[in-house]
C-alpha positions in Angstrom: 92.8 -166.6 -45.8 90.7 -164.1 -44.2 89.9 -166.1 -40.7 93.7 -167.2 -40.6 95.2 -163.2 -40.3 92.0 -162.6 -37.2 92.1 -165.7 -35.7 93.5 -165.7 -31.7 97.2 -166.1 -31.7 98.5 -169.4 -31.6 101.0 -169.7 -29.0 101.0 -165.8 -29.0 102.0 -165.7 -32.6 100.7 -165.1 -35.9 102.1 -166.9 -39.0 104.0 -164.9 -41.1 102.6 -164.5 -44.5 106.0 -164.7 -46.2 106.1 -167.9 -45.2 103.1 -169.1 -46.3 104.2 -167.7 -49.3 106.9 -169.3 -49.7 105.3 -172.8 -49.1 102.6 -171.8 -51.2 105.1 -172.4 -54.2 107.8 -175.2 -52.7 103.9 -177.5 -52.9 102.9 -176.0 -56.4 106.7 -176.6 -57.6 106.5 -180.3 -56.1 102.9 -180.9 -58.0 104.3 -179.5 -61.4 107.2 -181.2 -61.4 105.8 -185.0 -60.5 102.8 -184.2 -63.0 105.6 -183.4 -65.8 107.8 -186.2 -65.2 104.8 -188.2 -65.1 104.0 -186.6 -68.9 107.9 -187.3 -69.9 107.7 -191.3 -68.6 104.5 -191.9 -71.1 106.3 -190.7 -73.8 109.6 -192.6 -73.1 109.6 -196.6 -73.0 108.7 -198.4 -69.9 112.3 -199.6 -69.1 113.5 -196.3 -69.4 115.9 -195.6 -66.3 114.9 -192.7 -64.1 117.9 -190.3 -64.2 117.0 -190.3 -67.8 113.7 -189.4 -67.1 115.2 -186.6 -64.9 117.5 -185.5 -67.5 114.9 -185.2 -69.8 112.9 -183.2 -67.5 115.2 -181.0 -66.7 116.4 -179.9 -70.0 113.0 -179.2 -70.6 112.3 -177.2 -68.0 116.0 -175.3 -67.8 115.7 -174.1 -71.6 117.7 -171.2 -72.9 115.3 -169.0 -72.3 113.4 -170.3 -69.3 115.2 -167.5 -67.1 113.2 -165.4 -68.5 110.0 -166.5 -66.7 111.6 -165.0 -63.8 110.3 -161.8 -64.7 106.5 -162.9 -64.1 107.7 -165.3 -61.4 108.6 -162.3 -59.4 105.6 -160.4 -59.9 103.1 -163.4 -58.9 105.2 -163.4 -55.9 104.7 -160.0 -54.5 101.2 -160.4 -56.2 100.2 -163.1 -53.5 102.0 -161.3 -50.8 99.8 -158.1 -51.4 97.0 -160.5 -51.5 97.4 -161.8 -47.9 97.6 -157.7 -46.7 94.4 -157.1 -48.9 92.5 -159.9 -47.2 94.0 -158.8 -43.7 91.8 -155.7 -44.7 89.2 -156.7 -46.3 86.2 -158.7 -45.5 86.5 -161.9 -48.2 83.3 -161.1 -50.1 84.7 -157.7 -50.8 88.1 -158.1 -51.4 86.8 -161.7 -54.0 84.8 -158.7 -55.6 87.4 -155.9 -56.0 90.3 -158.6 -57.0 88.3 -159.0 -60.2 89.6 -155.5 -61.3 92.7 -157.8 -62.7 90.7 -158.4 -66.2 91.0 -154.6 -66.4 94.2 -154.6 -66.0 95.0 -157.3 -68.0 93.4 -155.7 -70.8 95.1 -152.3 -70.9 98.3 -154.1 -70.7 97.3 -156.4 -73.4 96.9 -153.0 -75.9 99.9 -151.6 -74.6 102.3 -154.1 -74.9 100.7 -156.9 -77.3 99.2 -154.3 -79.5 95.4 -156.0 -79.2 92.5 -154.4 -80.1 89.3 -154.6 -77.6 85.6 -154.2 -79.3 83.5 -152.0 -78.0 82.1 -154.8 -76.4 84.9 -155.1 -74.5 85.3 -151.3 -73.3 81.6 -151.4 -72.1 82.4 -154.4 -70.1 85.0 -152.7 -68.5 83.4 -149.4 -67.7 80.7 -151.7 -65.8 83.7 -153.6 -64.1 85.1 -150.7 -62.6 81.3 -148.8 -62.1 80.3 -152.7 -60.3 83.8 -152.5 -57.9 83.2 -148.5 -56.8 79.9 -149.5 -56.1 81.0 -152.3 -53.8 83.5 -149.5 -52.2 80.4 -147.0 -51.2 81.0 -146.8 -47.4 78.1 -148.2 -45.2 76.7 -147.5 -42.0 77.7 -150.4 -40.3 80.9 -151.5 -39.1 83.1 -154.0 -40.8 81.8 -157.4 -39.0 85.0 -159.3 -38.4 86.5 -155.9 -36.4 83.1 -155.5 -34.8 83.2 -159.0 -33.3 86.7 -158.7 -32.7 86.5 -155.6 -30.5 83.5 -157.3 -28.5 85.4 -160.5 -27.7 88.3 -158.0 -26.5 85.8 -156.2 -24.4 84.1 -158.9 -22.7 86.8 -161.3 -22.5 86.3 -163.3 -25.2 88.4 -164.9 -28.2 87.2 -166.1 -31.4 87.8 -169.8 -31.6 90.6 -171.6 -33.5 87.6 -173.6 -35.4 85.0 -172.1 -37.4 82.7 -174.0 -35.0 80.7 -172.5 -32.1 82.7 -170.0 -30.0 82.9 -170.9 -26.7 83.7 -168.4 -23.9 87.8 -168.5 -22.8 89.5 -165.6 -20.5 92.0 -163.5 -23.0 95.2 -165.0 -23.6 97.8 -161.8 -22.2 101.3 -162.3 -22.3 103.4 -161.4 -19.3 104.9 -158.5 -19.6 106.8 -156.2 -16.9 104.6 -153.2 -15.7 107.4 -150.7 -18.2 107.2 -153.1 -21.5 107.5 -150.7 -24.0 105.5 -153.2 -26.6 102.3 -153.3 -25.3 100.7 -151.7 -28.1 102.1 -154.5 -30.3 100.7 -157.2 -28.4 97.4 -155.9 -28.1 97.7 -155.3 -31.9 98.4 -159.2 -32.2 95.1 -160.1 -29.9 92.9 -158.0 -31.9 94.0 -157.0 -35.6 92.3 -154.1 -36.7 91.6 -153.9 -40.6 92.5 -151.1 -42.1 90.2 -150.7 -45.5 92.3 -147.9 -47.2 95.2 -150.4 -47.1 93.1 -153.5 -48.0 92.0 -151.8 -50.9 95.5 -150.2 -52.3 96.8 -153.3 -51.7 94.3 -155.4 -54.0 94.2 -152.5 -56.7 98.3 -152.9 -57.0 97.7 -156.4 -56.8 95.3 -156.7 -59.8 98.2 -154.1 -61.5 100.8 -156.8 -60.7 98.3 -159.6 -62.0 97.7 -158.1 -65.2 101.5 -157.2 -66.0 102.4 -160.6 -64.8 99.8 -162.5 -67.0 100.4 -160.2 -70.1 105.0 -160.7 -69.9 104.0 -164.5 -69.4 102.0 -164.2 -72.7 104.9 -162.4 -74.1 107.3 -164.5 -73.3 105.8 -167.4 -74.5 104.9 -166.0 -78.0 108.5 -164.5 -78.6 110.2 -167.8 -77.9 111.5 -169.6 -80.2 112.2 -173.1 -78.3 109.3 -176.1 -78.8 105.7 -175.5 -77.3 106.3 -177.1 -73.0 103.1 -178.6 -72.0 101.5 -177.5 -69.0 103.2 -178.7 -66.0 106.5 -178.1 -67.2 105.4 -174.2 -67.9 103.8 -174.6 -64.2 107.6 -175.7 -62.8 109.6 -173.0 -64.6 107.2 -170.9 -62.8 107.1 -172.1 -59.4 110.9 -172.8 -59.6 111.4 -169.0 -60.1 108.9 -167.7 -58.0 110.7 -169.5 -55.2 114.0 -167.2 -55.3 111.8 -164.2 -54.6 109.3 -165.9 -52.2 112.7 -166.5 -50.1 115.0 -164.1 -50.3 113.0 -160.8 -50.4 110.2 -162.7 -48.2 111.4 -165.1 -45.4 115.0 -163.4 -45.4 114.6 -159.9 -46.0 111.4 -158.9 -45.1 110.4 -161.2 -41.7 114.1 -162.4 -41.3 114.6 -161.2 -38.3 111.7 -162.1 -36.6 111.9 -165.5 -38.1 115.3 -165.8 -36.6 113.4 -165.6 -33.3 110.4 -167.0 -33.3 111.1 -169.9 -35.5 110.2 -170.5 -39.4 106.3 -172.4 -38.2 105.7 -169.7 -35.7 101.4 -169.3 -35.4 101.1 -172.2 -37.8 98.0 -174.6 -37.2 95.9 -176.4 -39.1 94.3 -173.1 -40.5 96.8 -171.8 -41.4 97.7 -175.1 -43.4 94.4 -175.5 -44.9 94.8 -172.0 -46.2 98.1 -172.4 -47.7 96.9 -175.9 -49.5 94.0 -174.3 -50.9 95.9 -171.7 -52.2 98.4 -174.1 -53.6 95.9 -176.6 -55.4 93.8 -173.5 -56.6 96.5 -172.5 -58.6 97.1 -175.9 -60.4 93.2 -176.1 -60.9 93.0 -172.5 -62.3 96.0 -173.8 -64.8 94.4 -176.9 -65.6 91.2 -174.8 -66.2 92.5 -172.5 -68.3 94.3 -175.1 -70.8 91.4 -177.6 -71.0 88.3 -175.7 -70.8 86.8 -172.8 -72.1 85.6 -169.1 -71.2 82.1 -170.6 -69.9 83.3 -172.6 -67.1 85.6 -169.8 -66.2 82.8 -167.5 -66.1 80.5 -170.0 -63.8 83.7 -170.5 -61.9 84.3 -166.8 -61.0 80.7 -166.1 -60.1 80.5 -169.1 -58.2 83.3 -168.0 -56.2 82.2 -164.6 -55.6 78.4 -166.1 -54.4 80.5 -168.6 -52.4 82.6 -165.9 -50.9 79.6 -163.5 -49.8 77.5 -167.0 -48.2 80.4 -167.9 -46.5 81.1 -164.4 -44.9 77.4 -164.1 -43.8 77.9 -167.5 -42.0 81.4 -167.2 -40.6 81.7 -163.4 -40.0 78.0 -161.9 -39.9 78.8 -160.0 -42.5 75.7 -157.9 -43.9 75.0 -157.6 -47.5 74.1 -154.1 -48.2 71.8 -152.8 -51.3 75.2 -151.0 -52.6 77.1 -154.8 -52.3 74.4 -156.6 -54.0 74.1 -154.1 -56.8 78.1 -154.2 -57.5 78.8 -157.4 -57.3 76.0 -158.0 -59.9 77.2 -155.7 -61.9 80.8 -157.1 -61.8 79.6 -160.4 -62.1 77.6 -159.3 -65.3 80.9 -157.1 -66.6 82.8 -160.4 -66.2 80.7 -162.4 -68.1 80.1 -159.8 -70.9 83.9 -159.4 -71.1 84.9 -163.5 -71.5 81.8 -163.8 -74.2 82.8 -164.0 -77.6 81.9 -161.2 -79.7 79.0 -161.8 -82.2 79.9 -162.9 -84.9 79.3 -161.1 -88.3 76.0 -161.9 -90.6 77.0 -164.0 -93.8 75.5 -164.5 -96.6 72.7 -167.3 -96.8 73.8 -170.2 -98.5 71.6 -172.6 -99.7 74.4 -175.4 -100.1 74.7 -175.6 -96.2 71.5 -177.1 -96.0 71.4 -179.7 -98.9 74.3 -181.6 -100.3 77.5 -180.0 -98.6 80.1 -182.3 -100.5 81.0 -182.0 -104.1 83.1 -184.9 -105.9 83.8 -185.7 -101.9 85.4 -182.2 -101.4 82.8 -181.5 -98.4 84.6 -177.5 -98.7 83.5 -177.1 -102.1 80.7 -174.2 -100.7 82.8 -172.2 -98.9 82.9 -169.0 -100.6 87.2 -168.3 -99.6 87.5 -171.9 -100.5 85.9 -172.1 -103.7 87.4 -168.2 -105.1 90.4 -169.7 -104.9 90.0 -172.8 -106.5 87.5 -172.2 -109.2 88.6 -172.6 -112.7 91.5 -175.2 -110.8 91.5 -178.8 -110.9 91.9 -181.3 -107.8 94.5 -182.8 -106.7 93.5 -186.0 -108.3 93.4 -184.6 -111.7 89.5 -184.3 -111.7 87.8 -181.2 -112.3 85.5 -179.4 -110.0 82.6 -179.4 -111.5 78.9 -179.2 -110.9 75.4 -178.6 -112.3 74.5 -175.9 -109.5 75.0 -172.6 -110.8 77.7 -170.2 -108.8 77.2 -169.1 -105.5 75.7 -165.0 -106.3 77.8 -163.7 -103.2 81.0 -164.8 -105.4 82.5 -163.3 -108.3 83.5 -165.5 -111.1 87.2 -165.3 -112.0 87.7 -164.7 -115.9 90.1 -167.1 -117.4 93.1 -166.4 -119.2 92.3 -166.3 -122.8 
């Protein structure tokens, strides 16, 4: 994402992110909804017709209450718009490290509007989350890489290349222009993008707002309905399918409309630009399929992988130096993130000497649990047969009397 907004122009243009946007979710949509009707057809007979199959899609996915995803639908989609300013910005390594201020936000919004209550466990992970980000923020002497290379190529008449091979040496691709064009500081603007880091980092701050609002009304939503449990993909396609209205309208037509009108919809786009928009697109199925069949460990390694991958791949692609203050925060945020995911500790219990001998009891293997057996002493099985025993009561259990 980050090469594709400084890379040279392509035909003197640069892609528009709302279309990449917009894309972003047509593909997502299109992966959802073959992966759901693929779901629907193993649950259906083999000679099942496909317009049923369709139907019954469908009416799974366009629920009585399905509109209502299009509350998150539209916040995910100014979400990834802001991301594509942040990373315009922001160097990758820092703007992979500041995104991850979204658990913080998630969390307040999950007190305020699910009512949850965070250990102090939590709370310290957070404080370290936010003190690990500002760290990462401190201002260094040296100038941001990507600009820095940028601003020599312009001086010496140099591009960077379209590949993230070698550069080789090319002459400065200059539009023609009469002597009294009035948008001449445009066009030099296109030839060498200048990152701007106050904007970078509002935009990923309101971003990680948008991402924790978004993720906490999803949550909502889906505990408050009262239609059957949807299985993954068909969730997935209610979202994409909503997020496309916004990624349209208030992207492609109202905010780059009228320059799409006349450059053209593919305007800047090469193979960059479509490896960036696939990626995004097949990260987001991954982080869903992720999230519904595996656990907070391997989202942990994920998200530190991604940051270490991040920072390597900046070093190598932008010469980007990794300053004491960066290597401190992103440790720390890296640790926050970890302590945060981490189930709390769980509370001492009482020894029981059951758990390591025999652990069934006239084959009722729960017979030693202490909430299981308080509520069934002085009862009789199901079968009719009491439960009995020659070991003497647990001491961490209180007898019940029994009515005289």
């Amino acid at each position: 994402m980050h090469y594709s907004r400084i890379m040279p122009l392509v035909s003197g243009q640069r892609y528009h992110t709302s279309t990449s946007v917009f894309l972003n979710e047509v593909i997502k949509l299109t992966i959802s909804f073959t992966m759901a009707l693929y779901d629907i057809s193993l649950q259906l007979p083999a000679s099942t017709p496909a317009t049923t199959l369709f139907a019954n899609l469908l009416s799974a996915v366009f629920t009585n209450e399905s509109w209502k995803l299009a509350i998150p639908a539209i916040l995910y989609t100014i979400q990834n718009t802001l991301q594509y300013v942040a990373v315009s910005n922001l160097d990758a390594a820092t703007f992979q490290v500041t995104y991850q201020l979204k658990i913080l936000t998630t969390a307040i919004f999950s007190v305020l509007m699910l009512g949850r209550t965070l250990s102090s466990r939590k709370w310290t992970s957070l404080v370290l989350l936010v003190i690990g980000v500002s760290i990462v923020q401190f201002p260094t002497t040296t100038e941001s890489t990507s600009l820095k290379s940028l601003k020599e190529s312009s001086e010496k008449g140099l591009v960077w290349p379209r590949s993230l091979a070698d550069a080789v040496p090319k002459a400065v691709h200059i539009l023609r222009r009469s002597a009294t064009y009035e948008g001449i500081d445009e066009d030099v603007r296109l030839q060498n993008p200048e990152m701007n880091a106050s904007v970078g980092l509002a935009a990923v701050l309101i971003a990680c707002g948008l991402s924790g609002l978004a993720g906490v009304t999803f949550e909502k939503i889906l505990k408050e309905s009262t239609t059957s449990q949807a299985t993954l993909w068909v969730r997935n396609t209610q979202l994409s399918f909503w997020s496309i209205f916004p990624a349209f309208f208030l992207g492609v037509v109202w905010k780059d409309g009228e320059i799409i009108a006349r450059t053209g919809f593919f305007a800047g786009y090469n193979y960059v630009v479509w490896c960036t928009i696939l990626l995004q697109a097949f990260g987001g199925v991954i982080v869903a399929l992720v999230i519904n069949y595996s656990d907070n460990i391997a989202k942990n390694f994920a998200t530190s992988l991604s940051i270490i991958i991040s920072c390597l791949a900046s070093v190598v692609f932008f010469d980007f130096q990794i300053s004491i203050s960066f290597l401190v925060g992103t440790s720390v945020v890296i640790f926050a993130t970890y302590l945060y995911s981490n189930q709390d500790r769980a509370q001492l219990t009482p020894l029981r000497i059951a758990e390591y001998e025999k652990t069934t009891i006239d084959g009722n293997p729960l017979y030693f649990d202490p909430d299981r057996r308080s509520s069934t002493f002085g009862r009789t099985r199901n079968d009719g047969l009491s439960l009995s025993t020659s070991r003497p009561g647990t001491p961490t259990v209180e007898r019940k009397k029994r009515d005289a």
